[in-house]
N, C-alpha and C positions, 0 to 999 in steps of 0.2 A: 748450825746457827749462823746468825748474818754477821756482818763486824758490826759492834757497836764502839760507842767513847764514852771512857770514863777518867772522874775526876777524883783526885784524895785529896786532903787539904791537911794530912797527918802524919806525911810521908809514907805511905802507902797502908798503911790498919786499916782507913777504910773506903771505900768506893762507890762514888752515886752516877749513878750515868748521865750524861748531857742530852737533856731532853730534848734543844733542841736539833742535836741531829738524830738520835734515836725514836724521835716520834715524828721527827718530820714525814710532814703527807710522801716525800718523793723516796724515803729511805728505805720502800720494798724496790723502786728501781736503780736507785744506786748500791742495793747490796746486791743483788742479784747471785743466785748460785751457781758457780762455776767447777762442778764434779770432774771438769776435762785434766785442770791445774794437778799437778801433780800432790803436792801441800796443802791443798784448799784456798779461799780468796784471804790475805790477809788485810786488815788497817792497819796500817804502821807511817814513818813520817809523820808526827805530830809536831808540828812548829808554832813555838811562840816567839812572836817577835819582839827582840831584846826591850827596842825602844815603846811598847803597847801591848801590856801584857791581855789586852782584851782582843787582838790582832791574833789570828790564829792560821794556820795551813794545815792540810793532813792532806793525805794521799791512801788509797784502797789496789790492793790489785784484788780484784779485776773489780771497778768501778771507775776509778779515775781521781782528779785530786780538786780539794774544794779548799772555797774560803772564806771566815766566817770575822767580821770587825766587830763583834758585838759581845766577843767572849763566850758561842758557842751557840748562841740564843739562835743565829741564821747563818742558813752558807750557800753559799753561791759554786755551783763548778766554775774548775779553771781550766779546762783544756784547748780553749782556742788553739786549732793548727798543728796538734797531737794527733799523728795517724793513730787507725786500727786495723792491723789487717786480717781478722779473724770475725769480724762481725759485717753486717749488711749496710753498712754506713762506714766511711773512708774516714772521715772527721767529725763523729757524734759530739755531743752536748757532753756526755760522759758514759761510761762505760769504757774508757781505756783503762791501761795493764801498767801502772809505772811500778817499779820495781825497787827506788828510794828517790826521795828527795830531800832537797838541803835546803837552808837559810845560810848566804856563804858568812861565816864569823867575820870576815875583813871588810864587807858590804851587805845591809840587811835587805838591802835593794836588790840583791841580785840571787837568785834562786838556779840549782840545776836540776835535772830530773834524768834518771836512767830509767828509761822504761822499756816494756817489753817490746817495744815498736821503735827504738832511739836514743839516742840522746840527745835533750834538748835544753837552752837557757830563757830564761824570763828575766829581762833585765829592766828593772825598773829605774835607774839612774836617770835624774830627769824626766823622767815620764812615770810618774805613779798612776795612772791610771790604764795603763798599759799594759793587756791581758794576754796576748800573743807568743804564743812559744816561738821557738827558732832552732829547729832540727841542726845544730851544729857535727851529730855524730856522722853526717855524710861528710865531713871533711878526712873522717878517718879512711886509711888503704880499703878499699872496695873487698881485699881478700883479705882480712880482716872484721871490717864490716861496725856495727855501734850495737853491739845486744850486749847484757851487761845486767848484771845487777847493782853492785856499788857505784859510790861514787864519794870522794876525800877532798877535802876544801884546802889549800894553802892558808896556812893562819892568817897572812897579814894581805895575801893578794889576791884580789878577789876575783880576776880573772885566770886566776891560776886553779885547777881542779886535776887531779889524777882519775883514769877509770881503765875499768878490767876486763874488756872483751873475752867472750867464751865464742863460741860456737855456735852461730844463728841459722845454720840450716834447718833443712825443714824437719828432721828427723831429731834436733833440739837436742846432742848428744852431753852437752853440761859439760861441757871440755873446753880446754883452751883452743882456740884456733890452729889445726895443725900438727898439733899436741904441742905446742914452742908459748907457754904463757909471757905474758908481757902486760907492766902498764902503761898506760900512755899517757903523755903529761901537757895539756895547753897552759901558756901562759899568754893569749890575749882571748879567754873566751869563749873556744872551741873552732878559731877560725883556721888556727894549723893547729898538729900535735906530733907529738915528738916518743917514737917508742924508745924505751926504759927498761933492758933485758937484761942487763951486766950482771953474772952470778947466778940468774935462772938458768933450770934446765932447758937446753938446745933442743932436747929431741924426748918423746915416747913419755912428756908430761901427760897423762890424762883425767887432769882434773880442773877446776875452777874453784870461783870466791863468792861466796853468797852474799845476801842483801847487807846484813849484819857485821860481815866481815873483814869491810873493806875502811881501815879507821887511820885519820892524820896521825902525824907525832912529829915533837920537837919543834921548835919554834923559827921565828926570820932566821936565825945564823941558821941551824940545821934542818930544815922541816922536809918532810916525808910522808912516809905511809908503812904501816904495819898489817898484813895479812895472812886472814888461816884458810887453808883451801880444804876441798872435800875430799883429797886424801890424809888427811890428819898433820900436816906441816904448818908452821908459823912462820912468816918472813918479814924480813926489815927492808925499806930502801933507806941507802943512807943518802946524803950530798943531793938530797933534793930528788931521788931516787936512779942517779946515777947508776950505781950501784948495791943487789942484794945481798943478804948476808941472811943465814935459815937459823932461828934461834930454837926448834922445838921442832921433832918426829915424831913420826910413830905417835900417833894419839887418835882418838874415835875424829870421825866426820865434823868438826869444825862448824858451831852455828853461831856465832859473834864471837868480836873482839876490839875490845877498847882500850883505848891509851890513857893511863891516868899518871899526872906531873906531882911528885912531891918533892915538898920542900926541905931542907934539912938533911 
């Protein structure tokens, strides 16, 4: 079946689907079947923006990401300047492969996208009409490279973002580069980034972090990232992700993980 969107207004009991992307005339070409994907095409990335709750984002892989001010009613693709390199068109209308995206919590202006072609920011500060991506993941080591599924927001800075390179050859092996995992962490952007290994394994890692699984934690004094990879480990960075620490082995293949703050 194609992706569709659905709404509950009951906390989840029950579910009507948003007509208008679901009937829209163009949603046989934006869902399009992609049997190649290992998973299937998913919709995932659903963003509502804090300040308009009729302002909305979502993102498809394999479709691309759209957006809709009207609370659901119309949407618009957003891929301006978003390679593809697996279709007959360099830079389509839509039909890219993003892999998550964000609304960053410390600017609602400023959006990242890991996709299957990059990593790239939408920065709308100042400019809100401004549709244009900007491939920042070529600032990453060339032997290294920007393919990726996640991506974690620093709570209060909003140029600040972690992401988790795998393995982008062409043989698409789902491993850390090298087999030596690592995050990388910008803090103006994606214009430099700084790898973040302290406590990873050095050598004969071979696994990665899926879309789901790459989640913040902890706040301005300590913030971080928490992640579960596809050989069944859980891991912490602390001091800003200076430093790992493995809180959990030994467990099935890893497909989310969220951080939740209590009080008391």
């Amino acid at each position: 079946m194609p992706q569709g969107l659905f709404r509950s207004e009951d906390h989840g009991d029950t579910w009507t689907g948003v007509n208008g992307f679901n009937h829209n005339p163009k949603v046989a070409e934006w869902t399009f079947k992609a049997t190649e994907v290992p998973d299937g095409p998913f919709l995932h990335s659903i963003l509502v923006d804090p300040r308009d709750a009729d302002h909305l984002f979502l993102s498809m892989s394999v479709g691309g990401t759209f957006e809709s001010t009207d609370k659901g009613a119309t949407w618009t693709p957003r891929n301006e300047n978003v390679f593809v390199a697996f279709g007959p068109e360099s830079y389509p209308e839509f039909g890219q492969d993003p892999h998550q995206m964000i609304q960053h919590p410390a600017d609602p202006d400023v959006y990242y996208q890991q996709n299957h072609c990059g990593f790239y920011v939408l920065d709308r500060r100042g400019r809100p009409d401004n549709n244009r991506w900007e491939r920042v993941g070529d600032n990453l080591p060339e032997e290294i490279g920007d393919i990726g599924f996640g991506v974690a927001p620093h709570p209060t800075q909003a140029d600040t973002v972690w992401n988790f390179p795998m393995d982008g050859t062409d043989v698409w092996p789902r491993t850390s580069p090298g087999a030596r995992p690592a995050c990388y962490r910008t803090d103006d952007a994606g214009r430099t980034w700084r790898r973040q290994d302290n406590g990873l394994p050095a050598e004969h890692a071979y696994w990665t972090v899926r879309r789901q699984c790459f989640s913040p934690c902890g706040d301005e004094r300590e913030a971080g990232v928490v992640f579960g990879t596809t050989n069944g480990q859980v891991w912490r960075g602390l001091d800003g992700g200076e430093r790992f620490v493995k809180l959990a082995d030994h467990l099935p293949l890893i497909q989310s993980v969220r951080v939740a703050h209590l009080d008391g």
